[in-house]
C-alpha positions as CSV (number, residue, x, y, z in Angstrom):
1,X,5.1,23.2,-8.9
2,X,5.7,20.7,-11.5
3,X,4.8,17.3,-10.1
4,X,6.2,13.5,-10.9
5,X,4.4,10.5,-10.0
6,X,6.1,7.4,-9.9
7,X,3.8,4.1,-10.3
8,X,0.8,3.1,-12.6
9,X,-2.0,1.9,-9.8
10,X,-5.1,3.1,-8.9
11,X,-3.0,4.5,-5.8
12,X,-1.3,6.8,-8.0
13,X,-4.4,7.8,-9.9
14,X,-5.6,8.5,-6.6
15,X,-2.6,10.9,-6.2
16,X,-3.2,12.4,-9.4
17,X,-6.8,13.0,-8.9
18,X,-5.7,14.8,-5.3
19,X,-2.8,16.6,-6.7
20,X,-4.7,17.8,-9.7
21,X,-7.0,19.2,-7.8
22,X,-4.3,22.1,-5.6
23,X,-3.6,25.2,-6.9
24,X,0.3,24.7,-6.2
25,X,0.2,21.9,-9.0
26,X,1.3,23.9,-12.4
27,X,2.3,20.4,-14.5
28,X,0.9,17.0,-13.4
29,X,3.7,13.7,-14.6
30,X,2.8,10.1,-13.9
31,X,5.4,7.3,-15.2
32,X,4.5,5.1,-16.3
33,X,0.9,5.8,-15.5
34,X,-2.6,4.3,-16.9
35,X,-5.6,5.2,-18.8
36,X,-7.2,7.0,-15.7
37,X,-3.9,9.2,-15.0
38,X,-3.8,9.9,-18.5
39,X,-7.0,11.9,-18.9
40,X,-5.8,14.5,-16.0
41,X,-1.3,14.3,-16.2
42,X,1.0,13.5,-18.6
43,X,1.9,9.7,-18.7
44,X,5.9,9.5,-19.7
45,X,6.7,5.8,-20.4
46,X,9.9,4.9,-17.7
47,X,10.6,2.2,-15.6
48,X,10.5,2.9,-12.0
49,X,13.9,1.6,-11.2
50,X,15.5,3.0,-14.4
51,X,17.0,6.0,-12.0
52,X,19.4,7.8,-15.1
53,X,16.2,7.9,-17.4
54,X,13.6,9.1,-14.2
55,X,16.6,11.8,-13.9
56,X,16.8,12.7,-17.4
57,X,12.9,13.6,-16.7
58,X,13.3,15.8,-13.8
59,X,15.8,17.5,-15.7
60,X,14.0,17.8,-19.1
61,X,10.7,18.7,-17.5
62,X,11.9,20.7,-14.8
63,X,10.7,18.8,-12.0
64,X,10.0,20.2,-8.4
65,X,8.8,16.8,-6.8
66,X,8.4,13.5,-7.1
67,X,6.1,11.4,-5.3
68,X,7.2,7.7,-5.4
69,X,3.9,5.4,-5.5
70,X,5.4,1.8,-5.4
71,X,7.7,0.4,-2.6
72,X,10.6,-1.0,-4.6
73,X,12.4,2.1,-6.3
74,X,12.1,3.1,-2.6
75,X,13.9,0.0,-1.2
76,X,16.2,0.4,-3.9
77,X,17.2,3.9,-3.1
78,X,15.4,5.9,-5.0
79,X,15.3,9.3,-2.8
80,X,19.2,8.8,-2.2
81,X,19.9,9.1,-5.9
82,X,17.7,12.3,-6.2
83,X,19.7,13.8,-2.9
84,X,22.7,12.6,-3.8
85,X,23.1,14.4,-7.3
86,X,23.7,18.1,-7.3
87,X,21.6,18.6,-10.1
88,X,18.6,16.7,-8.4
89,X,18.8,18.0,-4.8
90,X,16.3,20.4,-4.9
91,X,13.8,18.3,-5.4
92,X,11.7,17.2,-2.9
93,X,11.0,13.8,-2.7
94,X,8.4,12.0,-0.8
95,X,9.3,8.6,0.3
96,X,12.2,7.2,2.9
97,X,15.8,6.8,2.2
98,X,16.6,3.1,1.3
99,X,17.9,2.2,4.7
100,X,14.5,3.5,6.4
101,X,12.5,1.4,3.5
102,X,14.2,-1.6,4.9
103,X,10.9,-1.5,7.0
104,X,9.4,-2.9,4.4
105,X,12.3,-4.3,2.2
106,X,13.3,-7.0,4.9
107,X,10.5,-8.4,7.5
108,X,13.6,-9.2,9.6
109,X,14.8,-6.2,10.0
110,X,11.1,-4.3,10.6
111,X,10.7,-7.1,13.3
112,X,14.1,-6.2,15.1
113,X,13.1,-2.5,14.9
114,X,10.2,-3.4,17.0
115,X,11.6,-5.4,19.6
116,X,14.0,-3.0,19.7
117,X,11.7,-0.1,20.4
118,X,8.9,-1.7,22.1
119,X,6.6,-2.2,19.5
120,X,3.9,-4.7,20.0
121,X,4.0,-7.3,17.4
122,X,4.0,-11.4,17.6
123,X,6.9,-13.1,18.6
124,X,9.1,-14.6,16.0
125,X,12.4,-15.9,14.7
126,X,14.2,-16.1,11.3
127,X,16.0,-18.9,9.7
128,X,18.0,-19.1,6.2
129,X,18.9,-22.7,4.6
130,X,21.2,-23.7,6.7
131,X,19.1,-23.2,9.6
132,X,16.4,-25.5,8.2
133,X,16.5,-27.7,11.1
134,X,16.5,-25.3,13.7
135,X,13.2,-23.5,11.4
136,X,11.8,-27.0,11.9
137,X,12.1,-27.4,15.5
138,X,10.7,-23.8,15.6
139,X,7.7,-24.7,14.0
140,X,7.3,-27.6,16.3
141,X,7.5,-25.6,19.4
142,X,4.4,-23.5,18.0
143,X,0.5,-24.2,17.6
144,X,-1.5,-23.6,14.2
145,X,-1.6,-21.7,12.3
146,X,1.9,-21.3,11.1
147,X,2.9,-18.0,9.9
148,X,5.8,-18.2,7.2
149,X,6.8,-14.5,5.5
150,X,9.4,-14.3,3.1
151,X,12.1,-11.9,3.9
152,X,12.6,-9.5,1.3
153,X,10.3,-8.0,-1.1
154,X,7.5,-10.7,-2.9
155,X,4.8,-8.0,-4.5
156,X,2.6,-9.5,-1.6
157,X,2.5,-13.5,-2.3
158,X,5.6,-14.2,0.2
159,X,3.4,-14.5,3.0
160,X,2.1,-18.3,3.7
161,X,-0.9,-18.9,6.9
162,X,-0.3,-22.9,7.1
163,X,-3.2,-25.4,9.1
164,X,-0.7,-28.2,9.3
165,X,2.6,-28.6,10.8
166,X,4.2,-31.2,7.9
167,X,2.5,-28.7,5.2
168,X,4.4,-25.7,7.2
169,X,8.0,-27.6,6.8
170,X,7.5,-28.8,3.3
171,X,7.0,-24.9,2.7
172,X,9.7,-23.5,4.3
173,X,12.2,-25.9,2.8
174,X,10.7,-24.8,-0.8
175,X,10.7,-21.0,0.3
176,X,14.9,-21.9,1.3
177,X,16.3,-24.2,-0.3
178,X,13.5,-24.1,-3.2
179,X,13.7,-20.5,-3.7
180,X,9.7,-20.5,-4.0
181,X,10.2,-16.9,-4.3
182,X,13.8,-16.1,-5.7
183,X,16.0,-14.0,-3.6
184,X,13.3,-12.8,-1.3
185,X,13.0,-16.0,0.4
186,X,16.9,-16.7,1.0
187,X,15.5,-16.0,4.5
188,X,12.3,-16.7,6.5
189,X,10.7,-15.4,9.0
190,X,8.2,-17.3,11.1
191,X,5.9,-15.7,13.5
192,X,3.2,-16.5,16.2
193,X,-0.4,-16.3,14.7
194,X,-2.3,-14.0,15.6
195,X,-5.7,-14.1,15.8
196,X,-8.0,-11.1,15.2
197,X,-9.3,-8.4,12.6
198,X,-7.0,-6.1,10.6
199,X,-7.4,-2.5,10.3
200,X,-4.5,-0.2,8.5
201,X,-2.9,2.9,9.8
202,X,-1.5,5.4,7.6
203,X,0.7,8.0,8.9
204,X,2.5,10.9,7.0
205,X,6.2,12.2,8.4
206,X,8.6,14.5,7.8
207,X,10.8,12.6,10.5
208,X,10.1,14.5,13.1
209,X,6.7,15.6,13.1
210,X,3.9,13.2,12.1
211,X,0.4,13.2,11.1
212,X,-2.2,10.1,11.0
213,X,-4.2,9.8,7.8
214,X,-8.0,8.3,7.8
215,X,-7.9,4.6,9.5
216,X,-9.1,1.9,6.6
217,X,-9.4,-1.7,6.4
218,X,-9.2,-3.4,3.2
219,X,-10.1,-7.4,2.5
220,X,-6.8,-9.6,0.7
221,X,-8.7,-12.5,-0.4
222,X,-10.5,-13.8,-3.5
223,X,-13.5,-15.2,-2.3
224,X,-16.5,-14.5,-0.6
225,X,-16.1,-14.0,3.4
226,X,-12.7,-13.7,2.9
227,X,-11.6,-16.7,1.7
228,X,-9.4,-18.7,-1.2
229,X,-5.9,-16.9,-2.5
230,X,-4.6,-13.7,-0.9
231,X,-4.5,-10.6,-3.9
232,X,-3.6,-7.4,-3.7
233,X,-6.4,-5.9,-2.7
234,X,-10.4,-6.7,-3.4
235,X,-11.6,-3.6,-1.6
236,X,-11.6,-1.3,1.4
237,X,-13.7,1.0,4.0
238,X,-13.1,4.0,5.6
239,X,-13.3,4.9,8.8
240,X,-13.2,1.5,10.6
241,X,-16.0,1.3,12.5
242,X,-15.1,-1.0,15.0
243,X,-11.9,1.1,16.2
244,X,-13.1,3.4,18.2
245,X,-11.5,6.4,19.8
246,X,-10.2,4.5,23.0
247,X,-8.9,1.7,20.6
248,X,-7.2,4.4,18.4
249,X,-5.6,6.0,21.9
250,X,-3.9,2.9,22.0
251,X,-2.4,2.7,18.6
252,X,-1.0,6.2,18.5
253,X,0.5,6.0,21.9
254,X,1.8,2.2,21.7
255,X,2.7,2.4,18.0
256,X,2.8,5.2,16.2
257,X,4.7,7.3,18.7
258,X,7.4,4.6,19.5
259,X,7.9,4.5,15.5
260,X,8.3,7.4,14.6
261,X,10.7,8.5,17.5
262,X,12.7,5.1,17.0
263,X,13.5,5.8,13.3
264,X,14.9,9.5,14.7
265,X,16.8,7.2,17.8
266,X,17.9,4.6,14.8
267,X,18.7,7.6,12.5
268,X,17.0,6.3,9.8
269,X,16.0,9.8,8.2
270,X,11.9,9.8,6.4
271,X,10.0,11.7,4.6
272,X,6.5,9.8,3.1
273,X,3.7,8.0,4.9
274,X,4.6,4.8,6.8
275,X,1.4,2.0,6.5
276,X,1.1,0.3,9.6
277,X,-0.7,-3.0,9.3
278,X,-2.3,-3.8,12.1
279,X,-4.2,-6.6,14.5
280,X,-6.9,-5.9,16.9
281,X,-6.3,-8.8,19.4
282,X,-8.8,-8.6,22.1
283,X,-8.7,-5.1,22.4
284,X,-5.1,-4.3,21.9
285,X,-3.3,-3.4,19.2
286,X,0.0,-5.5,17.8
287,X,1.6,-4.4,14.2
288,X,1.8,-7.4,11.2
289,X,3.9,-5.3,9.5
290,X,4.8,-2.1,8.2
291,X,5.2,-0.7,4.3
292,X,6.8,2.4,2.9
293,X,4.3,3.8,1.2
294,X,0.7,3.9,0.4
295,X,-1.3,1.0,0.7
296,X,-3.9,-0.2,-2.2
297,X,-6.7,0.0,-2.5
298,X,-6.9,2.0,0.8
299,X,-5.4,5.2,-0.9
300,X,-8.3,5.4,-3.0
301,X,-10.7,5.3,0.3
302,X,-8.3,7.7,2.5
303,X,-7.3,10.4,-0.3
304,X,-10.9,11.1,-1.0
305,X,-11.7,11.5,3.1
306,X,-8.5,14.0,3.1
307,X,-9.6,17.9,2.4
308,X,-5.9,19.5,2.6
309,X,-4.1,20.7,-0.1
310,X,-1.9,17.4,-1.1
311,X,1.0,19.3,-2.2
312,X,0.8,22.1,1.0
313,X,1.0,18.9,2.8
314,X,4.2,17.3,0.8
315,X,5.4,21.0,1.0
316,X,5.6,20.7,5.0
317,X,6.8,16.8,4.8
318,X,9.6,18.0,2.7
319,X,10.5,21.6,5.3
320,X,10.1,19.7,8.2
321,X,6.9,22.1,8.7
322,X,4.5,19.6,9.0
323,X,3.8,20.4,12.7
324,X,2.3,23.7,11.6
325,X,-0.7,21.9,9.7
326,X,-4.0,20.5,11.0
327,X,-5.4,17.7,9.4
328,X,-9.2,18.2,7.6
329,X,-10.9,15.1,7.8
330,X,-14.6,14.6,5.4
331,X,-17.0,12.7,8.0
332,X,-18.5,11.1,5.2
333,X,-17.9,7.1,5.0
334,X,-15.9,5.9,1.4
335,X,-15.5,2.4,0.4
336,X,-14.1,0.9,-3.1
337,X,-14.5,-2.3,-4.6
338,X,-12.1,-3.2,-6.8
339,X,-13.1,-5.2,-10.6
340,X,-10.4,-7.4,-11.5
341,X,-9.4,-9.5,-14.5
342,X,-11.0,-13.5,-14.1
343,X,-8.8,-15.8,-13.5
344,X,-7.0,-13.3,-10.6
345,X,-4.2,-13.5,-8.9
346,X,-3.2,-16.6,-11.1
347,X,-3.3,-16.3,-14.8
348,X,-5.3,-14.0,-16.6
349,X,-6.3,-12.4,-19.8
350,X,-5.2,-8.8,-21.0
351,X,-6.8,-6.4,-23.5
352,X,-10.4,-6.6,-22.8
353,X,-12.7,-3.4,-23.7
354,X,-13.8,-1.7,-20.8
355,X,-17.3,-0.3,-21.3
356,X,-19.8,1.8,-19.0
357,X,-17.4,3.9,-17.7
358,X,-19.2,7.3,-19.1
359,X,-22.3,5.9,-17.4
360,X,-21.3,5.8,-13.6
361,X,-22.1,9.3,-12.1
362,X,-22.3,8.8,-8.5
363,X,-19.0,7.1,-8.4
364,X,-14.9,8.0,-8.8
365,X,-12.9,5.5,-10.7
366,X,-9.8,4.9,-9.8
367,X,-8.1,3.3,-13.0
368,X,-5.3,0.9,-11.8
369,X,-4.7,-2.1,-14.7
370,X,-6.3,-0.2,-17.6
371,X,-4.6,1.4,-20.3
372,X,-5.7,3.1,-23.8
373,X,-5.2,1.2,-26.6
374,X,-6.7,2.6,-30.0
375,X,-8.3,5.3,-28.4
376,X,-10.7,2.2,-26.4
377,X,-9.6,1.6,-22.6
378,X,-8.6,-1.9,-22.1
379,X,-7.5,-4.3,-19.3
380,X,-4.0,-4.3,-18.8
381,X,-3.4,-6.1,-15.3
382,X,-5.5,-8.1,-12.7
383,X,-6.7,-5.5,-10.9
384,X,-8.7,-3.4,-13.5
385,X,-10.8,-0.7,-11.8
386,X,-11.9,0.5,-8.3
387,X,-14.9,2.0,-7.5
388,X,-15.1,4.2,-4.8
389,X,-18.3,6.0,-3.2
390,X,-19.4,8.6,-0.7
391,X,-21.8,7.4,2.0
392,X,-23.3,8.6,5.8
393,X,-22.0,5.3,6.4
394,X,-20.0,2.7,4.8
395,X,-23.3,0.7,3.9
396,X,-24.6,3.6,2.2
397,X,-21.4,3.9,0.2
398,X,-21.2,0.6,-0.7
399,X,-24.8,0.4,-2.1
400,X,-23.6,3.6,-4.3
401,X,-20.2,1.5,-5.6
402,X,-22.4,-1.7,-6.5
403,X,-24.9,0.5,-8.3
404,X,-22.1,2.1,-10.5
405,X,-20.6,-1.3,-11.0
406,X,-23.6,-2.6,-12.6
407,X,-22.8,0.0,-15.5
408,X,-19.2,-1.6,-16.4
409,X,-18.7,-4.3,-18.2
410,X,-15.5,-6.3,-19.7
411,X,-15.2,-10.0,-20.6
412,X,-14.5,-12.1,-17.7
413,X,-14.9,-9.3,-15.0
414,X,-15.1,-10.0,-11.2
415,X,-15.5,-8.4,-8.1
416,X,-16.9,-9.2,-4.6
417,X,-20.2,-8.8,-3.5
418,X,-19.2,-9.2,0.3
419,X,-16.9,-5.9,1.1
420,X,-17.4,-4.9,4.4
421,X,-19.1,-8.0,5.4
422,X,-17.6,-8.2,8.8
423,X,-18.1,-4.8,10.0
């Protein structure tokens, strides 16, 4: 099969690394794709909501699938174009239609798909501008922390975790009536805080069928014991250790079933992993929220846990076979720690030399915001690099990613010295 990745993360080097790797992958395509994808596919330079130029690909390079990495050429219909066209039918496309990505396109509508279907998840209500009162009064009836999300899509700065109560108002009137972020904030929802740890679930459907992917948990923040601004990822682990079987009963039976069966009973047809973010609140399970795809960094400690054939496993999401396949499982513990750009998630330099990255051995690196430049890797994002490790546990792994790390170098890099801390 000939093979198009959409996105230019380390979750879709991950992909690439996995898909390269089957024997049903003739040509490997990654657009736009980074220095990492680039040494094993074909980088082709498109923009991932440019839908006449990704078609023009498909056609020109005979395309048999396309795997869509990011969420938003998913929430903006992406596998509907490809269905829709006679010429692109064929093609199998993994990821939901865009009314199913609303799960992750509109918090309001994710939270009304749970209440409707019995979901555990913290209590909530949404308000636009000219509810800003009535958001107020909300607030008031509600103890700290105050949970503020931005509606739509915010590339994963539209949520807001407030101490104080007059802090909480000033920042829903800038989200509403200040568009603090654009159109995705023309409505807000506010939720209950929940107190807890995280963990993600990631599940793989063809809409009937489903099958759950390695649990991971990955840490948001900048700092040190999680703490200062949220980013998109600083790391992750895999397993979790603290959910164990009993815990993970729970979460199929509570969530995962009632999900997938309610997008069949909302006909909201999906093909592609659903990432379930969830809260462990004394011993029970409630969802934050879901995305559409792939989370990252998790993808690059889940992929390398998975032994099946990626594409057999696409193949069945795409036939509606996927009942017919077991899921292989490495015991091992992996963890990555991501190297970003200083200055991360605010401003930031670009085009710093990578070095080292011949010198790590016991180590995969994921490339994510690294491109070639001059035949030299450079920075080209925040998030540079991530370093993931085998371990016979997640300590053992992380010892292996901090000993490759020491090899890299690149002006102003950082990374944290604390994943896994907590577990």
């Amino acid at each position: 099969m000939n093979v198009l990745i959409l996105g230019s993360g380390g979750r879709e080097h991950t992909f690439a690394w996995k898909i390269a790797q089957s024997p049903l992958c003739n040509t490997l395509y990654v657009a736009p794709g980074n220095s990492g994808t680039q040494a094993i596919a074909t980088n082709i330079p498109l923009k991932l909501n440019d839908f006449e130029a990704i078609k023009k690909t498909i056609l020109d390079r005979g395309i048999d699938m396309l795997v869509v990495g990011p969420e938003d050429p998913l929430v903006n219909g992406i596998h509907d174009f490809v269905k829709n066209d006679p010429q692109l039918k064929s093609v199998a496309v993994i990821g939901p239609r865009k009314k199913a990505a609303q799960l992750e396109g509109s918090k309001e509508f994710a939270k009304a798909f749970m209440m409707r279907h019995n979901i555990p998840t913290a209590a909530y209500e949404s308000f636009t501008a000219n509810d800003l009162e009535k958001g107020f009064a909300f607030l008031e009836t509600l103890k700290p922390p105050y949970v503020l999300k931005a509606d739509g899509l915010a590339a994963g700065k539209g949520v807001l975790i407030l101490e104080n109560l007059a802090t909480a108002k000033d920042e829903l009137k800038q989200m509403l009536v200040g568009s603090k972020f654009g159109e995705a904030s023309r409505k807000v929802v506010i939720e209950e805080f929940l107190d807890g740890i995280e963990l993600s679930c990631f599940v793989l459907t063809d809409g009937t069928d489903y099958k759950i992917l390695p649990y991971a948990k990955d840490y948001k923040r900048i700092g040190e014991g999680d703490t200062g601004l949220n980013t998109g990822g600083m790391g992750a682990v895999s397993p979790v250790p603290f959910a164990d079987d009993t815990f993970l009963t729970k979460v199929e039976n509570q969530i995962v079933k009632p999900t997938v069966a309610g997008l069949q009973k909302d006909n909201l047809p999906y093909k592609g992993f659903i990432f379930i973010g969830l809260i462990r609140v004394e011993d029970e399970p409630l969802v934050i929220e879901y995305n559409v795809r792939m989370g990252d960094p998790e993808t690059e400690v889940v992929l390398p846990r998975l032994k099946n054939d990626l594409i057999e496993l696409f193949k069945a999401v795409e036939d509606g076979t996927l009942n017919e396949i077991d899921i292989e499982i490495d015991e091992r513990a992996v963890t990555t720690v991501m190297l970003v750009s200083g200055g991360y998630p605010e401003s930031y330099e670009k085009g710093k030399e990578i070095k080292g990255l011949d010198q790590v051995k016991d180590s995969i690196v994921f490339h994510a915001g690294a491109l070639v430049k001059n035949n030299v890797v450079c920075t080209s994002g925040g998030r540079v690099l991530a370093i993931s490790s085998y371990g016979e546990s997640h300590i053992e792994a992380l010892k292996k990613s901090y000993h490759s790390i020491a090899s890299i170098r690149f002006d102003n890099m950082y990374y944290r010295t604390d994943i896994g801390f907590d577990l």
